[in-house]
N, C-alpha and C positions, 0 to 999 in steps of 0.2 A: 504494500500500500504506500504511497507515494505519503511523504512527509513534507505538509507545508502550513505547519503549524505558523509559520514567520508571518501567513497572508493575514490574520488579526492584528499582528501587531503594524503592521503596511496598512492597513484600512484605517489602524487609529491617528499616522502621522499622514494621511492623502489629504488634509484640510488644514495640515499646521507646518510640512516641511516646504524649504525653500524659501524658508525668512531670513531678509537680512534686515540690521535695523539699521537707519540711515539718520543718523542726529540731526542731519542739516536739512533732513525734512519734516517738519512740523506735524504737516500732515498725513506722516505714513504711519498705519496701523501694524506697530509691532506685529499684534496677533495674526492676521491675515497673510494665508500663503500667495508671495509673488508669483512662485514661479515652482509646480509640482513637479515630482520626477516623473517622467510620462510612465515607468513601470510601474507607478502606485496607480493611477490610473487606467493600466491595462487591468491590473487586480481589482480594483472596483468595478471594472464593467463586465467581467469576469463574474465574481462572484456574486453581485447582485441580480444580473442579468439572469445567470445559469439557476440560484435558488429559486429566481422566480417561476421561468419556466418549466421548472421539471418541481414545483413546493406543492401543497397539499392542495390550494386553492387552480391554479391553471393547469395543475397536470390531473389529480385527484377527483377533482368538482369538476372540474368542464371537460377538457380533450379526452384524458384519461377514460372518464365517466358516460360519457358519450360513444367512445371504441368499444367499450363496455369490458374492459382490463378490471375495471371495478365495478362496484356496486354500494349504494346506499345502503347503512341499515338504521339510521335514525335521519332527522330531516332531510327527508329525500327530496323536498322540492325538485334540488337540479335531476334528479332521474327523472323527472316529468318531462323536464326542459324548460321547467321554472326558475327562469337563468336569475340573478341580480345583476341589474344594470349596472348599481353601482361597483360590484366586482367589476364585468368584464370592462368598465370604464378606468378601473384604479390601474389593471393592466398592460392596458393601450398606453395609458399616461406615464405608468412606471416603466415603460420599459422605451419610449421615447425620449422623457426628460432624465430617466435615469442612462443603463449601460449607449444606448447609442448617442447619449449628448455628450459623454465619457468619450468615446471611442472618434466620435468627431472631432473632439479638443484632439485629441491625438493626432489625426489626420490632419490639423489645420498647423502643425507646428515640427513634426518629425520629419528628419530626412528623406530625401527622396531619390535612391532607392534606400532602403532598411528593413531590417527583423522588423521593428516596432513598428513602422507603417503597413507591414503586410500583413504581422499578425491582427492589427486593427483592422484592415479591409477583411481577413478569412472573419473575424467576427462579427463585422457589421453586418455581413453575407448571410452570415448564422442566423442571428435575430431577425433582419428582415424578411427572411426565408418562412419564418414561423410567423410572422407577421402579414405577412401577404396569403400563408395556407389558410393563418385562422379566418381571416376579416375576409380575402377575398383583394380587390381591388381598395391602395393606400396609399397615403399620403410616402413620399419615395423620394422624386428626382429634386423638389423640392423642402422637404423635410425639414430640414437639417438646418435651414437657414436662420440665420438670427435678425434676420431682416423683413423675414417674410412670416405674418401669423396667419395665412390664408391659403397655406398650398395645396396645389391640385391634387389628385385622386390618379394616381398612377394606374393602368389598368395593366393586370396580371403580367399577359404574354410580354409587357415592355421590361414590368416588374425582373421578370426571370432571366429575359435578355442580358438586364445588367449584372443582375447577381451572376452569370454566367462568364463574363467578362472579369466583371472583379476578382472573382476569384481565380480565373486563369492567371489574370496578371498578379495575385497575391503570391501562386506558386511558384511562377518565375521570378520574386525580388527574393525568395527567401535562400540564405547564403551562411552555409555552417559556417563560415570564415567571416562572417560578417558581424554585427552587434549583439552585445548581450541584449537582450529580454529581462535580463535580471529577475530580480524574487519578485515581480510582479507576477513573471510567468507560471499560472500554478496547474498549468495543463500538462507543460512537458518540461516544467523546469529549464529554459532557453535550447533546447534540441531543435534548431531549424530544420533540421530534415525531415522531423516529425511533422511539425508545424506544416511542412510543405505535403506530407501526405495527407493531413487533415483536410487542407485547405481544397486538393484533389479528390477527395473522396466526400466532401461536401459538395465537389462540381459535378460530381457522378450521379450523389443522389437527384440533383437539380435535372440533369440532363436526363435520368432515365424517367423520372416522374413525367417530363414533358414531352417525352422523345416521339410518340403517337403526333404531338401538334406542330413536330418541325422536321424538316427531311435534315436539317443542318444541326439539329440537336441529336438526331438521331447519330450521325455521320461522326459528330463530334465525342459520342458516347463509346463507339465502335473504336474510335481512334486512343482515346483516356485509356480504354480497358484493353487492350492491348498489350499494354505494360503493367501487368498488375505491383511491379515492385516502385511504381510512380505511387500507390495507393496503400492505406491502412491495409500491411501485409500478415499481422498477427495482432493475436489478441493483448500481445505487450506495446502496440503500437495505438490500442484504444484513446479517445479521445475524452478527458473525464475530470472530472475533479473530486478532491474527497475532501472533509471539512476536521476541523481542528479540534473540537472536545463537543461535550455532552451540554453545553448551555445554548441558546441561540444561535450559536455559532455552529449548530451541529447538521446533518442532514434534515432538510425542512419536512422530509415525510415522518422522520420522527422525530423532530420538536414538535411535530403537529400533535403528535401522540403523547410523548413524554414531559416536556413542556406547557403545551397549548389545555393540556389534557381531554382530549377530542380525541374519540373513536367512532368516525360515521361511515369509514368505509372497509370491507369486505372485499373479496373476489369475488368477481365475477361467476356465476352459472355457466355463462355463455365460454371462458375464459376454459372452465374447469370440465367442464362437458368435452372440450376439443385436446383434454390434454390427458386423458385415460392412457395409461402406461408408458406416459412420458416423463423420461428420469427427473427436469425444472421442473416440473410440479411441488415438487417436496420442497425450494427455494421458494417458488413462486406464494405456497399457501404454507398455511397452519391445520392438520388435522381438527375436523370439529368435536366437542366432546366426547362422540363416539367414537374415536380414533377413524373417521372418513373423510375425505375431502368432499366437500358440500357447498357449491358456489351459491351467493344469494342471487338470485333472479333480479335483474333489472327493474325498478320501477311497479313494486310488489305495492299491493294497496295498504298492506300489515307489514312491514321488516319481520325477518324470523329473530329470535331472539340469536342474541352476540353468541351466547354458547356452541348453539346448532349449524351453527355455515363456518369454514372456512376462513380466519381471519389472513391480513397480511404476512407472507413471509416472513420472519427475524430477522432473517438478510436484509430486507429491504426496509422494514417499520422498526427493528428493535436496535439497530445496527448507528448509534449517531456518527463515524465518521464513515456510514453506506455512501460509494459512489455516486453519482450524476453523470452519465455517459450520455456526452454528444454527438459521438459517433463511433460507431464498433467494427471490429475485423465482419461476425458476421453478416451485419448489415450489405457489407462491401461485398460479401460473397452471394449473398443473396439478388444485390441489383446484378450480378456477373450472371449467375442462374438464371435470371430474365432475360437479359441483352442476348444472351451466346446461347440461349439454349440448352443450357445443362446441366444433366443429371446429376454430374459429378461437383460441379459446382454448391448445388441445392445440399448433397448428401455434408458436404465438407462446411458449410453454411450451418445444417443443425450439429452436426459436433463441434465445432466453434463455438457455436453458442450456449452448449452444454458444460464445454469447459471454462464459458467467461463467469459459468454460474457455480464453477466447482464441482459438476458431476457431470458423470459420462453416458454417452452416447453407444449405447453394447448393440450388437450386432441385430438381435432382434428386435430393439428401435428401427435404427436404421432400415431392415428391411421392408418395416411397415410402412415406414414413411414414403420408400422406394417405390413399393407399389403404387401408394398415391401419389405421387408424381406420374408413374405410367400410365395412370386412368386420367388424368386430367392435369399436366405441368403447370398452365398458369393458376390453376385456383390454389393447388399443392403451394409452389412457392409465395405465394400472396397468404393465403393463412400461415404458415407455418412464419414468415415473415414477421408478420403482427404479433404473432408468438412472442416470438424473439423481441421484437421490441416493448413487452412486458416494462414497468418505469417508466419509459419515455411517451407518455399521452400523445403529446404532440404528432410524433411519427405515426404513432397506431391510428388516430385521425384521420391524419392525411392518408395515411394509406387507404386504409377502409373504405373513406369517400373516393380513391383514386380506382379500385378494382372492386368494390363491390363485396369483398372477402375481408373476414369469412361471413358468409350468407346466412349465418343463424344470428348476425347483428340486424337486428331488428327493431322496428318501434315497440316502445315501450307501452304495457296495459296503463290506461287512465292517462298518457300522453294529455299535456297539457295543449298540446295541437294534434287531435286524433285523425289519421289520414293522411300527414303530412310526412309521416315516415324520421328517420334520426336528423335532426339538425346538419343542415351542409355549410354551417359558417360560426361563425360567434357575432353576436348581436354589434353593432356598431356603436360605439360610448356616448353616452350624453353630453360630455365635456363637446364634443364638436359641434352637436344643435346649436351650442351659442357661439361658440369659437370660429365654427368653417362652415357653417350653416348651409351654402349653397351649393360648396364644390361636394358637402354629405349628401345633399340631396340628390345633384347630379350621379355620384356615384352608386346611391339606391336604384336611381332609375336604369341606369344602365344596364344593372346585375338582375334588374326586375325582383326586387330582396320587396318581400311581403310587409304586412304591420307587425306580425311577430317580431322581425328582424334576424330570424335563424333558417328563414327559407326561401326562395328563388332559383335562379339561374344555378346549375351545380361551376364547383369552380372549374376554373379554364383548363386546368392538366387531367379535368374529370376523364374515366375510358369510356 
């Protein structure tokens, strides 16, 4: 487990180092930092960025809860799709004015080429990447500016284009001989080469999700994977963070629990139903009192009592310095199993991810899975997939809404929009009604997004 216990005490001085005091200026505030080190700033957009997205609320409650990785068993509101505005609004806002207004001070003052510039383009790529799955069509080309509080509504396909680009050109500035990253880095502790596979195996994901709506995305996917040693090649080359002690500082799924003291969510049914004599299940879940594994059903009118279903893994809920994985070896194996075709890819994809969980993948796994691949490869890789990305909502999400798999995700009984089927977006924040009022509107209309706000148009990489 990677040791970066230093990123608390880096988070404490990103708002107070970089002072010098100046006697002959009256009016300089001691206290206020001039001038941050831009590595204290990669670690803040880093870690608040990454708690958020993958914490109890945006991974748990909405993405998560909606792939149906989880399940409600007390205020189940969100299993209805009885979203809070004012969440998905804290999120939009948190994650604009906090990591990416972070990563653009970067951008607006780092060398040009460097580590630190590239590493801020692979992550601004990051965020906006989840940002564009969840909402759909957003604020993008002009974001960022401090000049402009009214920017347009970036629509998807241009959205992906750039993320596409930037991050090509993030993997070319990155230079093992080049600048430290310093202890801001708490992904890969300054390893550019890693940093460079990252950055490539986030272009992967971009390109294969959209590859069906561009012949040039497609061409460019073919070409990426070719070299699989350009790409997150092992599971030591995972892309991750792990957090420093047991207080707030610890992994957000269990501060949620141990901290927060909040137990609302369970495994999933749907989760646990698809994963009978698969060796992650025993990571994934907690036998229920009966010694079974017993997923709670989605969106149940009564939750079964805590005893009886299935709680969270210990790995995953009991575990505070439990990873946050941005991107994995088998995710990488998995888009390789779609692009090319292969079985063998698929097969080397679930024991990868067997081993990222600490158990194996024995031979009569494998051959079950085998078969299901031969009866039907894309649906085979596209579940087992979402599998695999177990923790990460986000991905299980987008995937889900991108192939339809697996098919036993379903609308939920007593759906607070009955007929409407699982939500294809996240509601758009209120903070903009008054803020951007018309470029919101404009891009309602576009997407033809309902009064709900969680349905219309499916998004643009939809199959």
């Amino acid at each position: 487990m990677k040791n970066i216990k230093i990123w608390i005490l880096l988070l404490a001085v990103v708002f107070s180092s970089g002072c010098e005091k100046d006697f002959d200026e009256i009016n300089t505030n001691p206290n206020r930092p001039e001038e941050v080190p831009l590595s204290n700033i990669l670690l803040s957009s880093i870690s608040q960025g990454v708690r958020r997205t993958h914490g109890a609320s945006f991974n748990m409650t909405y993405a998560g809860l909606w792939a149906q990785h989880y399940a409600k068993i007390q205020y189940i509101d969100e299993d209805w799709y009885e979203y809070r505005p004012d969440a998905l609004t804290g999120h939009w806002d948190g994650l604009y004015a906090g990591p990416l207004a972070d990563l653009e001070s970067i951008l607006q003052t780092a060398p040009n080429p460097s580590n630190i510039r590239a590493a801020a383009m692979t992550m601004k790529a990051f965020y906006f990447a989840i940002i564009t799955d969840m909402w759909g069509n957003v604020p993008y080309s002009e974001a960022l500016s401090t000049s402009n509080f009214n920017p347009k509504y970036d629509e998807q396909s241009a959205i992906y284009a750039d993320l596409n680009a930037q991050l090509k050109a993030a993997a070319a500035m990155f230079n093992a001989g080049g600048d430290d990253l310093g202890a801001g880095d708490i992904i890969y502790q300054g390893d550019a080469s890693k940093w460079k596979k990252f950055a490539n195996s986030l272009r992967a994901r971009l390109l294969n999700r959209a590859k069906h709506k561009s012949s040039e995305f497609a061409s460019e996917l073919q070409a990426l994977l070719s070299d699989p040693s350009a790409l997150i090649a092992d599971n030591s080359e995972n892309a991750y963070i792990t957090y420093p002690d047991a207080t707030v500082n610890s992994n957000p799924i269990y501060s949620n629990k141990a901290n927060d003291g909040r137990n609302d969510h369970a495994v999933s049914k749907t989760l646990v139903d698809l994963m009978t004599g698969d060796p992650r299940l025993s990571v994934y879940a907690e036998v229920n009192n009966a010694g079974a594994y017993v997923g709670q059903p989605n969106g149940t009118v009564e939750p079964s009592p805590f005893s009886a279903v299935s709680q969270i893994g210990k790995a995953f809920r009991d575990d505070p310095s439990a990873p946050s994985y941005l991107m994995t070896y088998p995710e990488v194996l998995f888009i390789m199993a779609e692009a090319q075709n292969s079985k063998q890819h698929y097969l080397n994809a679930l024991s990868a991810s067997c081993a990222q969980n600490g158990v194996s993948a024995d031979d009569t796994f494998l051959a079950a899975k085998g078969s299901e691949y031969d009866a039907s490869p894309a649906k085979a890789v596209a579940t087992q997939k979402w599998i695999a990305l177990f923790g990460d909502g986000c991905e299980a999400f987008s995937e889900f809404r991108r192939t339809g798999q697996p098919a036993t995700v379903v609308e939920v009984p007593r759906s607070a929009f009955p007929g409407q089927g699982v939500p294809r977006r996240f509601a758009y924040p209120t903070s903009e009604t008054g803020n951007n009022k018309a470029n919101l509107e404009a891009a309602i209309a576009a997407q033809s997004i309902d009064a709900t706000g969680l349905f219309g148009n499916k998004m643009w990489w939809s199959l």
